[in-house]
MIDOSE-1310 file (N, C-alpha, C; in nm, 2 decimals, decimal comma, always signed):
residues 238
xxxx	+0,15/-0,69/+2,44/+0,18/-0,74/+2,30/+0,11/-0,87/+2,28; +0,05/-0,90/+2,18/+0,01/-1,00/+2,07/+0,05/-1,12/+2,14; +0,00/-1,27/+2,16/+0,09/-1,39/+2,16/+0,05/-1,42/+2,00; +0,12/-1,50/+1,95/+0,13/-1,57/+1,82/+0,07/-1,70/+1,87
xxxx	-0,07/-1,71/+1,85/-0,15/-1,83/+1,95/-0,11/-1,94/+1,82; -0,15/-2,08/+1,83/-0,20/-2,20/+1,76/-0,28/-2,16/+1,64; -0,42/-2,10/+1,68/-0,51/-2,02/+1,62/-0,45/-1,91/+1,50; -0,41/-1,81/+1,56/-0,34/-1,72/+1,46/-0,28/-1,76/+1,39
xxxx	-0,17/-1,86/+1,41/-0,04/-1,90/+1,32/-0,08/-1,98/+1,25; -0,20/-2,06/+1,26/-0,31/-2,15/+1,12/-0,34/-2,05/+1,03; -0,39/-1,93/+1,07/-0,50/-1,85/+1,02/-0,39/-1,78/+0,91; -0,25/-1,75/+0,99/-0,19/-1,65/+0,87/-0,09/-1,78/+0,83
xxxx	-0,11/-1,93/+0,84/-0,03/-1,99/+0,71/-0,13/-1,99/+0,61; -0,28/-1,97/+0,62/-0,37/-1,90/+0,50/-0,36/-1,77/+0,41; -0,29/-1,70/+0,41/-0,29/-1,58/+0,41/-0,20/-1,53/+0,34; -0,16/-1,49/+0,23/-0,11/-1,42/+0,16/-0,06/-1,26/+0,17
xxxx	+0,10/-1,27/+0,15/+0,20/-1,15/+0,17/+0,12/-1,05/+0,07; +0,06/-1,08/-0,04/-0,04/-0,94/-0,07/-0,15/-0,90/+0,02; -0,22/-1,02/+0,08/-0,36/-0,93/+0,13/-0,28/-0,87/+0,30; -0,18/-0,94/+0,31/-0,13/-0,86/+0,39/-0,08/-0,71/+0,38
xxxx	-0,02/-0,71/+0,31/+0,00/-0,54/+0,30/-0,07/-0,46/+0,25; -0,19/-0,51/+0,22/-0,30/-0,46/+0,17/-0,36/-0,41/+0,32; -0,36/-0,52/+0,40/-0,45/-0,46/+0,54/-0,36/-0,34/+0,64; -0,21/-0,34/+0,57/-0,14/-0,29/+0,70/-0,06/-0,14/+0,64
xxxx	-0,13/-0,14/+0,50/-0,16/+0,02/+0,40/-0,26/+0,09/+0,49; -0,37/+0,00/+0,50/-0,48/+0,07/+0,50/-0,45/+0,14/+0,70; -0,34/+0,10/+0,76/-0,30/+0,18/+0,86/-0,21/+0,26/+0,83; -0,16/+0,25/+0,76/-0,06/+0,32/+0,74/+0,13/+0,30/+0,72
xxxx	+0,11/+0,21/+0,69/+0,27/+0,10/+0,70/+0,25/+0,06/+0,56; +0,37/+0,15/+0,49/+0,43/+0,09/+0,36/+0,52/+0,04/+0,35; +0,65/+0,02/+0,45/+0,81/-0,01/+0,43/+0,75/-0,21/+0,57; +0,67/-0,29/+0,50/+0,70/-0,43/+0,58/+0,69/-0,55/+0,49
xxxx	+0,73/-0,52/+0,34/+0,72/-0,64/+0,26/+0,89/-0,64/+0,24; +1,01/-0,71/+0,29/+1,10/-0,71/+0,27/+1,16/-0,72/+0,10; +1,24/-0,65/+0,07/+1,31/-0,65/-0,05/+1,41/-0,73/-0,13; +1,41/-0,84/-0,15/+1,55/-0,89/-0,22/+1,54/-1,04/-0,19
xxxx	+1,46/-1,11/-0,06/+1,46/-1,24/-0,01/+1,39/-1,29/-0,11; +1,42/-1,43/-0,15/+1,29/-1,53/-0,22/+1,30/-1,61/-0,13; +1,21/-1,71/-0,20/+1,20/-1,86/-0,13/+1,25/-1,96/-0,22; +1,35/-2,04/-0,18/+1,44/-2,14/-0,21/+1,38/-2,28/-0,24
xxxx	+1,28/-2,28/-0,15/+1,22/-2,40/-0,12/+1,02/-2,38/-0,14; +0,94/-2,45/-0,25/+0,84/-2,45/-0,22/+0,73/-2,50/-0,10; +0,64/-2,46/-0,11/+0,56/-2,52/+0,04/+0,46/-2,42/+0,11; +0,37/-2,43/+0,19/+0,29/-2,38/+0,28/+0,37/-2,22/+0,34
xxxx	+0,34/-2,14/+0,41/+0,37/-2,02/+0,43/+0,44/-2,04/+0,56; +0,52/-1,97/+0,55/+0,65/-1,98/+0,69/+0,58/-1,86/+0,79; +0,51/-1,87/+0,88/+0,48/-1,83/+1,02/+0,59/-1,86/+1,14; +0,58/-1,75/+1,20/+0,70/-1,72/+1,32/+0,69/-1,58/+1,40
xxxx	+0,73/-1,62/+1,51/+0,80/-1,48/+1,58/+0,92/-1,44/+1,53; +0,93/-1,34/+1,49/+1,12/-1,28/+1,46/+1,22/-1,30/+1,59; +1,33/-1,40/+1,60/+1,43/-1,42/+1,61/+1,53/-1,37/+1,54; +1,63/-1,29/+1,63/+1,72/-1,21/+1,51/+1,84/-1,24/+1,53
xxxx	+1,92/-1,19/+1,43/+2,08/-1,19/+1,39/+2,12/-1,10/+1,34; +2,25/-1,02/+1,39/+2,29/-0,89/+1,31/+2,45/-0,93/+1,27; +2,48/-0,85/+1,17/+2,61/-0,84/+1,14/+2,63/-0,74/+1,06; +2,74/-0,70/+1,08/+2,84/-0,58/+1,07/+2,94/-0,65/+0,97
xxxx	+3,01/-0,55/+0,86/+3,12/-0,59/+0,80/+3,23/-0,69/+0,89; +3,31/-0,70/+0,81/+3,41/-0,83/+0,88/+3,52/-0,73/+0,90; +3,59/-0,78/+0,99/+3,74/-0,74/+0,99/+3,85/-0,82/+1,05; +3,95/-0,83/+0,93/+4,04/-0,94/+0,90/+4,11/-1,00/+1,05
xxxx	+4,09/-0,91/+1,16/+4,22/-0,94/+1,27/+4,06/-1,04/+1,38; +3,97/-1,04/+1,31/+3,84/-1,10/+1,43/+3,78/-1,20/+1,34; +3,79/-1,19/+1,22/+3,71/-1,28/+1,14/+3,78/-1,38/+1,10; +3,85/-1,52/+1,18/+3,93/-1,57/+1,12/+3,81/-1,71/+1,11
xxxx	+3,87/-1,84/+1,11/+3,83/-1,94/+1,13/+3,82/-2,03/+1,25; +3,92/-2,01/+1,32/+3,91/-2,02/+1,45/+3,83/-1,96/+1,54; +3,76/-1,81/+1,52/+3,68/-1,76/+1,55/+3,50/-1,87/+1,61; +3,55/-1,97/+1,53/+3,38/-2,06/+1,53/+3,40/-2,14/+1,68
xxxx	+3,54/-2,16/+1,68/+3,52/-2,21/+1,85/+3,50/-2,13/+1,95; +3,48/-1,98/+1,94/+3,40/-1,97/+2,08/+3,26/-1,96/+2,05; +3,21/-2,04/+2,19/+3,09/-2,08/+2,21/+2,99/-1,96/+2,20; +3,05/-1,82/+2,26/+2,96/-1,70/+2,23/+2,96/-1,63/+2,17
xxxx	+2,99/-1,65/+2,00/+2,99/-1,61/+1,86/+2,88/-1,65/+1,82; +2,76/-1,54/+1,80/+2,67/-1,48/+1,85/+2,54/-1,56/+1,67; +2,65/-1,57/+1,58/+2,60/-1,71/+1,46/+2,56/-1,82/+1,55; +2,69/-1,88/+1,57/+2,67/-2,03/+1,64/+2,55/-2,02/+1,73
xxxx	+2,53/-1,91/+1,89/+2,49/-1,93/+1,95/+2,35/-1,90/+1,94; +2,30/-1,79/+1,84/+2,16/-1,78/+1,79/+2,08/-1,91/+1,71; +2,19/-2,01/+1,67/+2,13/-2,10/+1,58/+2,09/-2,21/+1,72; +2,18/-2,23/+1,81/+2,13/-2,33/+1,91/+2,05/-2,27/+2,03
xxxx	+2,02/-2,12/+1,95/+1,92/-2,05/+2,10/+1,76/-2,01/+1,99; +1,75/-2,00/+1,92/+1,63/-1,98/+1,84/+1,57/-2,05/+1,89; +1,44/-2,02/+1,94/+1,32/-2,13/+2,00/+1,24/-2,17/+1,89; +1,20/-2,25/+1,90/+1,08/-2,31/+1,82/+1,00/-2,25/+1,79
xxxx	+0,96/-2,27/+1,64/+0,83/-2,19/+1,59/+0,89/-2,08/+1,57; +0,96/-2,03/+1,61/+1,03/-1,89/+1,53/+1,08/-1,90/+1,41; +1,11/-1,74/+1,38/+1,18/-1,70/+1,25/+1,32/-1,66/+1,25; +1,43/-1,73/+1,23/+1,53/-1,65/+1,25/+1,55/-1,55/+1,13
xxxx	+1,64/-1,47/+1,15/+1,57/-1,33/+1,02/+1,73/-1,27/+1,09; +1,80/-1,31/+0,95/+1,96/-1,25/+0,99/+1,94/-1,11/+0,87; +2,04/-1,01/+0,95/+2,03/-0,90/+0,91/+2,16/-0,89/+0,84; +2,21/-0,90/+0,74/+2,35/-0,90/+0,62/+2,36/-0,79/+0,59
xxxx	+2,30/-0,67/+0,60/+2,32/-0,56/+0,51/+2,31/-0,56/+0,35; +2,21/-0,64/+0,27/+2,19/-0,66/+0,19/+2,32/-0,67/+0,11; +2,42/-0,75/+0,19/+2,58/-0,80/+0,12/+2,53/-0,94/+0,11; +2,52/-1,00/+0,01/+2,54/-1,14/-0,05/+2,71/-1,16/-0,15
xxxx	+2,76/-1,10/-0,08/+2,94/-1,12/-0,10/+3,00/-1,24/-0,07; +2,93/-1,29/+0,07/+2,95/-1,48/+0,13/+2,85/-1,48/+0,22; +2,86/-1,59/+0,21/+2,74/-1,67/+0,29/+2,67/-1,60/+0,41; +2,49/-1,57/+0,43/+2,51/-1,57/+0,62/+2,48/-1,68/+0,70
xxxx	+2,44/-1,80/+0,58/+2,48/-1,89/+0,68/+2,46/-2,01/+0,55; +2,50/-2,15/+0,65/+2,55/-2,25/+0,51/+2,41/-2,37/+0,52; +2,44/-2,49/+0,45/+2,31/-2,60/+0,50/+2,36/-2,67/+0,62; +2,45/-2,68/+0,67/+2,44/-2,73/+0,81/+2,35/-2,67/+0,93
xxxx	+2,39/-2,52/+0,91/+2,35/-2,45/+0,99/+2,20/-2,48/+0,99; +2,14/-2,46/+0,87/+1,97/-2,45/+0,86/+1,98/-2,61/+0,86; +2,03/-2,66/+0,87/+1,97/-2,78/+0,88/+1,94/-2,81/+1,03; +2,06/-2,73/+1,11/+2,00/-2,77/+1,25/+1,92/-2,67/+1,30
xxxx	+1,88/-2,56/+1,24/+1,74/-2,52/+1,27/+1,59/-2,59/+1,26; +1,59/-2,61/+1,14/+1,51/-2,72/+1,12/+1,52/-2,85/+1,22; +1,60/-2,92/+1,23/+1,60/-3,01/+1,36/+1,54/-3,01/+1,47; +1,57/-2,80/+1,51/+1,53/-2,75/+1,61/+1,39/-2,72/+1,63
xxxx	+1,31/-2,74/+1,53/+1,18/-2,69/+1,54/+1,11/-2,54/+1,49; +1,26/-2,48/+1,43/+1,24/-2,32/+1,38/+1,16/-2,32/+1,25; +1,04/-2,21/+1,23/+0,99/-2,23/+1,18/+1,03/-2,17/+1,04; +1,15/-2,14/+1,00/+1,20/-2,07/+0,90/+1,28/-1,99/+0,89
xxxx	+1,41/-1,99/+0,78/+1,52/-1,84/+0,79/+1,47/-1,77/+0,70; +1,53/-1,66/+0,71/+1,53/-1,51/+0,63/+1,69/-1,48/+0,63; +1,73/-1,43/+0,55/+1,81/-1,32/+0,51/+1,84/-1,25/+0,39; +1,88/-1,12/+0,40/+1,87/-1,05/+0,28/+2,04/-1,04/+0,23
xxxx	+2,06/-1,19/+0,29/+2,22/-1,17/+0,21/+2,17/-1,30/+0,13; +2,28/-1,40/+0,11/+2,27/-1,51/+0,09/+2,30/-1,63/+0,13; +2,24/-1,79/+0,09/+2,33/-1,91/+0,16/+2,41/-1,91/+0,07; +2,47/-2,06/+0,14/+2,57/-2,12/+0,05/+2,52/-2,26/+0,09
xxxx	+2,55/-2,39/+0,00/+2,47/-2,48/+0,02/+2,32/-2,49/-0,01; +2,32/-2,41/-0,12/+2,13/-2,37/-0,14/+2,08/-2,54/-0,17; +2,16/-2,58/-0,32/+2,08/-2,70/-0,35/+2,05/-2,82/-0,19; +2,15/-2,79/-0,14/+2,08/-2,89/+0,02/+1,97/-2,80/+0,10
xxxx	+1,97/-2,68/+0,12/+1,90/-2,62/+0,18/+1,75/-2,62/+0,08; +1,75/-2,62/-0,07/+1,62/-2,61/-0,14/+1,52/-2,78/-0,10; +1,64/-2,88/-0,03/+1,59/-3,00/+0,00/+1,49/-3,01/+0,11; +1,55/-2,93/+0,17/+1,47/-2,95/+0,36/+1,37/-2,87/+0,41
xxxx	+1,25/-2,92/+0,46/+1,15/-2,92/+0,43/+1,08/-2,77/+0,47; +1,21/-2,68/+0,58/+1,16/-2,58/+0,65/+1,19/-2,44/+0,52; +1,09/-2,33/+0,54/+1,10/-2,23/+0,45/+1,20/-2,16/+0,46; +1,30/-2,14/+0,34/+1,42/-2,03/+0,38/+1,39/-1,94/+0,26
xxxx	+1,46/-1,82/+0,28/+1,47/-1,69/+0,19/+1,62/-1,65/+0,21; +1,67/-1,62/+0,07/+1,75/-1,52/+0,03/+1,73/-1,43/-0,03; +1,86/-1,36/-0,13/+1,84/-1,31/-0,25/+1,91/-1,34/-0,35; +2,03/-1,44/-0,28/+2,09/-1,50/-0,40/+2,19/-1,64/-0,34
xxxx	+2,21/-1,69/-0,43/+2,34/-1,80/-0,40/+2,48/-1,70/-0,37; +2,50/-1,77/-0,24/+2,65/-1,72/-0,21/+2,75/-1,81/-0,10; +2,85/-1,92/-0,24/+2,94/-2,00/-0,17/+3,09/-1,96/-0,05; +3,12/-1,85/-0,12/+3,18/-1,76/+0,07/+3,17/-1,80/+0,15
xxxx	+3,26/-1,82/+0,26/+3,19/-1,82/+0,41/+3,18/-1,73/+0,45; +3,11/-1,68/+0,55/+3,07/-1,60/+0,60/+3,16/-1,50/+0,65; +3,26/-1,53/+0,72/+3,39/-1,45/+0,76/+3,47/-1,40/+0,65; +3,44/-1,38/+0,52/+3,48/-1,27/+0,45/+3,41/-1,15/+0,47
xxxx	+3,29/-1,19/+0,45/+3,26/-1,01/+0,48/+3,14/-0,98/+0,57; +3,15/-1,11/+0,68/+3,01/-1,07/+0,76/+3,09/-1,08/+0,89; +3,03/-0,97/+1,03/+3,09/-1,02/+1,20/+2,97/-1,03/+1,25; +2,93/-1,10/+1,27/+2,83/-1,15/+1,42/+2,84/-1,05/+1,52
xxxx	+2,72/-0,99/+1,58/+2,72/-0,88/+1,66/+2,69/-0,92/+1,79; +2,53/-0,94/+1,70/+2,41/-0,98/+1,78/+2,33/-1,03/+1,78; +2,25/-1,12/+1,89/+2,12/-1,19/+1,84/+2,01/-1,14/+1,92; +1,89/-1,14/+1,87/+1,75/-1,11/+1,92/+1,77/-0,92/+1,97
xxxx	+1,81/-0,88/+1,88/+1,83/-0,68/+1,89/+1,73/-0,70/+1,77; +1,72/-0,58/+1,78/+1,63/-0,49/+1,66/+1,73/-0,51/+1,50; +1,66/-0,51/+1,38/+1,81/-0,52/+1,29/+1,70/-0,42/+1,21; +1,74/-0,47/+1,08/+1,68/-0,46/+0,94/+1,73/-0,54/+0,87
xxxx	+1,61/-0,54/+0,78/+1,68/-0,72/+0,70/+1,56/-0,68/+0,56; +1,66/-0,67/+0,43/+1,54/-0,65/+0,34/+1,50/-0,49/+0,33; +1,54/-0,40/+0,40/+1,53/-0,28/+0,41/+1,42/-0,25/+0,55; +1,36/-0,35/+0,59/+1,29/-0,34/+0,67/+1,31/-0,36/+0,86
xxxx	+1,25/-0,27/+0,92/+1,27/-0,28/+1,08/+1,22/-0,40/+1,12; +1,27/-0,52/+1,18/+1,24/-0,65/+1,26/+1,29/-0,59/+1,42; +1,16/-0,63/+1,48/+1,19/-0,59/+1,59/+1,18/-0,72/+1,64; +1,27/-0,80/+1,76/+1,22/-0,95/+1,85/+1,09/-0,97/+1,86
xxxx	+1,00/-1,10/+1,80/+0,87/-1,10/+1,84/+0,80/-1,04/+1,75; +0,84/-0,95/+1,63/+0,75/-0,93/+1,56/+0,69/-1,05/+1,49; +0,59/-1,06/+1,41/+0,55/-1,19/+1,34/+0,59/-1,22/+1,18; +0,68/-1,27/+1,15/+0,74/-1,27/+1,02/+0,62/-1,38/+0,94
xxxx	+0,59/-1,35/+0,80/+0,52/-1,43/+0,74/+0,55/-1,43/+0,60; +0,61/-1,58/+0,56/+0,67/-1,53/+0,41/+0,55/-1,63/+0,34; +0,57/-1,64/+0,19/+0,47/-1,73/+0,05/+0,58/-1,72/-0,01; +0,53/-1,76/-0,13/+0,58/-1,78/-0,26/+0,64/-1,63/-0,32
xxxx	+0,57/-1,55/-0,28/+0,57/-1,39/-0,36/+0,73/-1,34/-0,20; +0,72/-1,42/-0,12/+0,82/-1,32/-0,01/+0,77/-1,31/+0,15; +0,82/-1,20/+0,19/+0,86/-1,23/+0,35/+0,77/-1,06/+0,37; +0,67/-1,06/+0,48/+0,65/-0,93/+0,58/+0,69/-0,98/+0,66
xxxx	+0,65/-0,83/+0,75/+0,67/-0,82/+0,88/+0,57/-0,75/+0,96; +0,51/-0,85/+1,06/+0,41/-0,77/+1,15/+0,45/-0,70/+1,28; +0,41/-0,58/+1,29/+0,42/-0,62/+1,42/+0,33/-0,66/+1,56; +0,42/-0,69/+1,65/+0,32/-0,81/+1,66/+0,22/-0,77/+1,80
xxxx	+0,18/-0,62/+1,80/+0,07/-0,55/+1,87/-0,07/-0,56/+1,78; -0,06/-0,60/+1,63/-0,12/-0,56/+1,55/-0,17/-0,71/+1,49; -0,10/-0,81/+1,51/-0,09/-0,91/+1,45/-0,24/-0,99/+1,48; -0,30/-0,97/+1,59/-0,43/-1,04/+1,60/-0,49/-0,97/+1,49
xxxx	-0,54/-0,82/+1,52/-0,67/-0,79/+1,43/-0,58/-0,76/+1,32; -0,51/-0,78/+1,26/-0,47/-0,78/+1,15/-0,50/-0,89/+1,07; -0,47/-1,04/+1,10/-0,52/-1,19/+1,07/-0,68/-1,16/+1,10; -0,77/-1,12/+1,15/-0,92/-1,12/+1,17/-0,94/-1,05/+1,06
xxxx	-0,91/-0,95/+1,07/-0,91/-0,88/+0,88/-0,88/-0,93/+0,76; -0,77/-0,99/+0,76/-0,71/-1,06/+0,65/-0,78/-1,18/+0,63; -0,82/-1,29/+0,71/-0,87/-1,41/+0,72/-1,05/-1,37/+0,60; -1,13/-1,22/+0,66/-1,26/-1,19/+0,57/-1,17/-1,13/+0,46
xxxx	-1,10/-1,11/+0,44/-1,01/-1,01/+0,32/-0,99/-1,12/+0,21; -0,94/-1,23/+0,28/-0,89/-1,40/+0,19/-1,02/-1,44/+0,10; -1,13/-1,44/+0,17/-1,25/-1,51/+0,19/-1,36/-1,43/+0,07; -1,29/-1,30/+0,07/-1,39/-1,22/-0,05/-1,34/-1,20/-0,18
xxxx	-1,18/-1,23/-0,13/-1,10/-1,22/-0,26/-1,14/-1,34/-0,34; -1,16/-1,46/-0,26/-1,17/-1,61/-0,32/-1,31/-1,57/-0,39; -1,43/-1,49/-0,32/-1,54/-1,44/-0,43/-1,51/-1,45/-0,56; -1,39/-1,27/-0,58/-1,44/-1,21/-0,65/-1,33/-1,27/-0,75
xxxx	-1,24/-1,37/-0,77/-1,18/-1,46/-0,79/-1,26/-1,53/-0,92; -1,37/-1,63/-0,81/-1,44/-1,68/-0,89/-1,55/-1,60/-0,98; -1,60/-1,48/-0,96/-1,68/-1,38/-1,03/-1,60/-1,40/-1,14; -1,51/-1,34/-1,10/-1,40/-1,29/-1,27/-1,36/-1,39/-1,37
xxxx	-1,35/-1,49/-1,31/-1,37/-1,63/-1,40/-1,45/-1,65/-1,47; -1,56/-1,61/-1,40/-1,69/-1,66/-1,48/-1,76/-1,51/-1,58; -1,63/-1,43/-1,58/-1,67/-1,33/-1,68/-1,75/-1,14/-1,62; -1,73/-1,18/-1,50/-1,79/-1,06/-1,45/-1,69/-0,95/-1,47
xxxx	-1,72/-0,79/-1,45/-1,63/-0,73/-1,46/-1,60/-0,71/-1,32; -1,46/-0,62/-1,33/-1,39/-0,62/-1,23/-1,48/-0,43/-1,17; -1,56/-0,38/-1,23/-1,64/-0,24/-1,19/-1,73/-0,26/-1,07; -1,71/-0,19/-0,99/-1,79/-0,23/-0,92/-1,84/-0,32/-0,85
xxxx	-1,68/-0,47/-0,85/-1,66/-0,59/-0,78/-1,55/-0,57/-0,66; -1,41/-0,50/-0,73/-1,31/-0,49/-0,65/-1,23/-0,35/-0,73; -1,25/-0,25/-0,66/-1,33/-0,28/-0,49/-1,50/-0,27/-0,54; -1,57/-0,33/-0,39/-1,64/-0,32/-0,38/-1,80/-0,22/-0,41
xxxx	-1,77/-0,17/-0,45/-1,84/+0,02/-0,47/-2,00/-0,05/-0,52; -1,99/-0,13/-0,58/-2,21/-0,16/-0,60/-2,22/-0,20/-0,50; -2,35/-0,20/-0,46/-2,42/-0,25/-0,33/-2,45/-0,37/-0,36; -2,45/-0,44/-0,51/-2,55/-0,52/-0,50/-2,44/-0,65/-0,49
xxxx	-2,27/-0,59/-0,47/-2,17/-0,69/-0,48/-2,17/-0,76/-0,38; -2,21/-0,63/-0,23/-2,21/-0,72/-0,04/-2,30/-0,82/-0,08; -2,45/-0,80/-0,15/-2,53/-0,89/-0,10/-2,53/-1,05/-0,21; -2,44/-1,04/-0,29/-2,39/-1,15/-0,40/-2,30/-1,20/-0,32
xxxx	-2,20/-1,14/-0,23/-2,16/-1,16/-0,16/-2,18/-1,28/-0,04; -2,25/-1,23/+0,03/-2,34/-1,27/+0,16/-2,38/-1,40/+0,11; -2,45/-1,41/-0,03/-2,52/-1,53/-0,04/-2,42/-1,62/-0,06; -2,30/-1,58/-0,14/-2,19/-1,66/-0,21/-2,19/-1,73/-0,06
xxxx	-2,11/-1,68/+0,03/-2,03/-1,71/+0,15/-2,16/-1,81/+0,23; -2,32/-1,84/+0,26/-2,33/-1,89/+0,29/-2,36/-2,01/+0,24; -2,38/-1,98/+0,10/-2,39/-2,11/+0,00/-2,25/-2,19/-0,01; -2,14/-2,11/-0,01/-2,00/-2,23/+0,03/-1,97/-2,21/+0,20
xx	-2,05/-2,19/+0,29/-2,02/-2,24/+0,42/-1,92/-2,16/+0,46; -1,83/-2,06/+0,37/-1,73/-1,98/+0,44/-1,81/-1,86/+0,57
């Protein structure tokens, strides 16, 4: 499998959740742009390995409040075990009924060096969480605590989150438009693709501005677009 090098994780905070699923169509994967998360907080693109969280509906005789003192309640202990540079990516079952998690919590992620949450439920605490500086996603505000309708299962399992399979270690990458999911066998030549994919878009970008048509620019289909191309790219040094 893939490492998520220094190198890579520059390359895809370049990189846009469209040209991404644009490159990972063209294999064959339609279901990795998650469904329902935004971003709370503007900024640069959230790069990570998937760190996970699962929960299961609640039930009244396990879900109390006293519940948060044991140490191996699998919330608490994923937030102080997420490593650095990761993504934690809690799986709610697309219930934003209460919270999956509040601004303390992300706040001591962020402390920790995590490079971002996901969930496809909701926080609580957003206006503090829209302050701090690390990228989070929901799908909506939810003041709840979490022990009305969420149990803590598991951390770093397989979930779904957004309608989508997160497997540990996949490479989560969210923007402004939202959150995929790579996986992360695929994640090198995927970013090598995407990185020339960015680079022709920014072309045909500036073509269209300047009035060209879109026939035979994108896609590509004249010949005479590679070699407008070629020159563009070494005339701006890309």
């Amino acid at each position: 499998m893939s490492k998520l090098t220094p190198e890579l994780r520059e390359a895809l905070m370049n990189i846009s959740t469209a040209t991404l699923t644009t490159a990972m169509f063209k294999r064959g994967f339609r279901n990795i742009f998650f469904q329902g998360p935004q971003r709370l907080n503007p900024g640069r693109n959230m790069v990570g390995e998937a760190y996970t969280l699962r929960y299961i509906p609640a039930r009244e005789d396990l879900d109390l409040l006293e519940s948060f003192a044991d140490r191996s309640n699998p919330q608490r202990k994923g937030v102080e075990e997420c490593p650095e540079g990761a993504v934690f990516v809690i799986d709610s079952r697309g219930d934003a009924s209460a919270a999956s998690a509040g601004g303390i919590l992300v706040t001591r992620l962020q402390t920790r060096g995590v490079a971002g949450v996901v969930t496809d439920g909701g926080f609580r605490d957003t206006p503090e969480i829209s302050d701090l500086d690390m990228p989070a996603y929901h799908s909506r505000p939810s003041a709840p605590t979490n022990l009305i309708s969420h149990h803590a299962v598991a951390i770093n399992d397989p979930i779904a989150c957004g309608g989508v399979s997160v497997f540990p270690g996949d490479v989560i990458v969210g923007d402004g438009e939202g959150v995929v999911c790579i996986p992360a066998h695929l994640v090198e030549e995927i970013t090598a693709e995407c990185v020339d994919m960015t680079i022709f878009e920014d072309f045909v970008l500036e073509m269209v501005q300047d009035g060209v048509s879109t026939f035979g620019l994108y896609p590509p289909t004249d010949p005479e677009t590679a070699e407008k191309f070629s020159a563009w790219r070494q005339r701006n040094n890309r």
